[in-house]
C-alpha positions in Angstrom: 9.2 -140.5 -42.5 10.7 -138.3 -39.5 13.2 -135.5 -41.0 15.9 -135.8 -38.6 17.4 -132.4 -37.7 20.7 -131.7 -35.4 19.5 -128.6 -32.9 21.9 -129.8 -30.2 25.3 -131.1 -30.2 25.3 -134.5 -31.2 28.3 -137.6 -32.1 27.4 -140.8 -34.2 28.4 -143.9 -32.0 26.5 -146.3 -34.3 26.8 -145.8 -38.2 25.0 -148.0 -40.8 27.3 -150.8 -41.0 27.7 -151.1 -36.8 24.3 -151.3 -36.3 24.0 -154.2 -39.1 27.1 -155.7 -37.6 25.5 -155.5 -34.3 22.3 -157.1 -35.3 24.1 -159.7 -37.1 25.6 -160.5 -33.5 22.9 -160.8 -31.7 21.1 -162.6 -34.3 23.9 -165.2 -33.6 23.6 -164.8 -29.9 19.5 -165.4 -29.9 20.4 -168.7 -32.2 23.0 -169.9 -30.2 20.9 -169.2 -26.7 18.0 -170.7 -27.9 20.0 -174.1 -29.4 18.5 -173.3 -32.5 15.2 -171.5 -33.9 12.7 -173.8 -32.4 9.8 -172.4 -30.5 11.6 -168.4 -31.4 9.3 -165.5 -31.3 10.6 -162.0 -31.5 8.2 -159.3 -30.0 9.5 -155.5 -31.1 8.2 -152.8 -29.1 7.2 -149.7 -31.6 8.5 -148.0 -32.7 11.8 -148.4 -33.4 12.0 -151.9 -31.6 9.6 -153.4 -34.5 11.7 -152.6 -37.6 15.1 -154.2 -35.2 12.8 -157.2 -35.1 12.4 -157.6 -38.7 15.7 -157.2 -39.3 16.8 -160.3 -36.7 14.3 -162.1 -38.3 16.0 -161.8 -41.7 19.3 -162.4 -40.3 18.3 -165.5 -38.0 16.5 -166.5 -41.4 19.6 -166.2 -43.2 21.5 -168.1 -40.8 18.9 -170.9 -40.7 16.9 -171.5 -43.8 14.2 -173.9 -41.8 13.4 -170.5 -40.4 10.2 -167.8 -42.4 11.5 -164.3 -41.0 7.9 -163.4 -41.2 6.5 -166.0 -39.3 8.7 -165.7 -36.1 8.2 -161.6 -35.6 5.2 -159.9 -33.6 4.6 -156.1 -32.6 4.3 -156.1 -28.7 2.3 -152.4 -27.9 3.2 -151.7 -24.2 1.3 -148.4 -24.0 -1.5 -149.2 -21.8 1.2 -151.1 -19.4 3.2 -148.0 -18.7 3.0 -146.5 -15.5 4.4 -143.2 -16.2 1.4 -142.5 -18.4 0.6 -139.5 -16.4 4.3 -138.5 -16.9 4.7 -138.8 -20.6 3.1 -137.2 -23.6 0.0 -138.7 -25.3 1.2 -141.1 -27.9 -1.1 -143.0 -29.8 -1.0 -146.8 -29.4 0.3 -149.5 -32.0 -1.5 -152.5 -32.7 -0.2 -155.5 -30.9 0.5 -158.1 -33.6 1.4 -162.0 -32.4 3.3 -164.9 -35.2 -0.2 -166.9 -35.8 1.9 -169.6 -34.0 1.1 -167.4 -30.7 3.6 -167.0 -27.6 2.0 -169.8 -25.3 5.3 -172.0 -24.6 7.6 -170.3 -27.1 11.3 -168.8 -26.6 10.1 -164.7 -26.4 12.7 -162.6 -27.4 11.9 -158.8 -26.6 13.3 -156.2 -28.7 13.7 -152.8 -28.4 16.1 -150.1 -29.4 17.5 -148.2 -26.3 17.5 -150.1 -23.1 17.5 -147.2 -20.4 15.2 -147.1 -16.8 13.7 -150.5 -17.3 10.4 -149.2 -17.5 9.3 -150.2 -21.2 10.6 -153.4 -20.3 8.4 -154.2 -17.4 5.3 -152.7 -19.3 6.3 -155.2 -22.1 6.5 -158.0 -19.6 2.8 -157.1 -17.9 2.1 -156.8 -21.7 2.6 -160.7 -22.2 1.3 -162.0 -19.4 -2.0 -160.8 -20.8 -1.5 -162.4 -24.0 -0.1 -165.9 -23.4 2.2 -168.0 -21.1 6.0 -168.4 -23.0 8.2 -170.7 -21.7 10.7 -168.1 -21.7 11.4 -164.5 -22.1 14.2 -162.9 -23.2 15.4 -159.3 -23.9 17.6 -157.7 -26.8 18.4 -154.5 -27.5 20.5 -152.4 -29.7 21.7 -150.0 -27.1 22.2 -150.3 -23.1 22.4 -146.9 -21.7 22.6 -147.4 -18.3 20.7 -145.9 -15.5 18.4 -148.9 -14.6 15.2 -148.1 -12.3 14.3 -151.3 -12.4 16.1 -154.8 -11.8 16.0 -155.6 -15.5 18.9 -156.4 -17.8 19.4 -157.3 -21.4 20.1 -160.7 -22.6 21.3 -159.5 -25.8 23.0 -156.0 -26.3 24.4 -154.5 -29.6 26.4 -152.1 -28.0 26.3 -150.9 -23.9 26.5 -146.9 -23.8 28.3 -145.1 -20.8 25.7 -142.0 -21.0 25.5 -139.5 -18.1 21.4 -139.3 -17.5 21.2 -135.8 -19.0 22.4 -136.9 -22.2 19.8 -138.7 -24.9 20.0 -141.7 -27.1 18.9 -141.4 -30.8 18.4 -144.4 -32.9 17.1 -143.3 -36.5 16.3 -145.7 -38.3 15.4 -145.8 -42.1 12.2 -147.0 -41.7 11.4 -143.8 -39.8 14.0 -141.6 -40.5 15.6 -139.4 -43.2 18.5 -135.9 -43.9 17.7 -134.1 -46.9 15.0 -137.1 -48.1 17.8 -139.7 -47.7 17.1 -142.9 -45.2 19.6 -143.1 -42.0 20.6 -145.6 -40.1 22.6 -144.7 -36.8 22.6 -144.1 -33.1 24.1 -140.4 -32.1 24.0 -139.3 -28.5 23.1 -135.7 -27.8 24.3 -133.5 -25.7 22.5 -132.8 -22.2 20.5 -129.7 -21.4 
């Protein structure tokens, strides 16, 4: 678990109970989109897009009880798709982990926790094609940012974030994160350089 420390000047524009009101939403949303949970597979993009994924699951589980949470949710790794490689710090990658019911004509919904340049999102999509052939894919986030390099845009979007492009988006997560030894959940924007 990360310790999450405040160096820089930072607001909470996501507590615990928006981001689970948010999820909830979109949860909805992916339902209502697909006409039901038929053919649903949700990808999350590690890190913090996985645990997001999980959490629809349970939620579009609770909503329809035909659905198993854990059958419908994958790990996408984009990694080896990115091309700012060169750019970025060495990360290590995550394994890629598909439902056993595999993406080949099923309803892909993306997820991922800040949507910002577009670039994850189009290493995610060069990600799939080498895996299977959906029928369609979607994208859901919990933040949109703003500041698109790409033509890509949400489907889904727990909350859009007016940000100028020197500021950074946080999203701790429990899973990952913790002050003082005790889990967060929330999304706080720092302050630019």
């Amino acid at each position: 678990m990360t310790e999450v420390t405040a160096p820089v000047p930072s607001r909470v524009v996501l507590n615990h109970a928006d981001i689970d009101r948010a999820l909830t939403r979109i949860a909805h949303e992916i339902l209502e989109a697909n006409k039901g949970s038929q053919d649903l597979v949700l990808l999350g993009i590690p890190r913090r897009g996985y645990p997001l994924a999980v959490r629809l699951a349970e939620k579009i589980a609770a909503a329809d009880p035909s659905v198993n949470a854990s059958a419908i949710v994958g790990q996408l790794d984009v990694t080896m798709f990115r091309d700012d490689l060169s750019h970025q710090p060495a990360r290590p990658p995550y394994p890629t982990k598909l439902p056993l019911s595999g993406i080949d004509n099923k309803v892909v919904v993306l997820i991922d926790d800040v949507l910002y340049s577009g670039r994850t999102i189009r290493a995610a999509l060069d990600a799939i094609i080498d895996l299977g052939r959906p029928r369609i894919v979607r994208l859901a986030v919990l933040v949109d940012r703003g500041h698109r390099e790409l033509p890509i845009r949400a489907d889904h979007v727990g909350k859009n974030l007016p940000t100028s492009s020197s500021e950074k988006v946080r999203v701790h997560l429990e899973e990952f994160d913790s002050v003082d030894g005790q889990p967060i959940n929330e999304v706080v924007i720092e302050a630019g350089a």
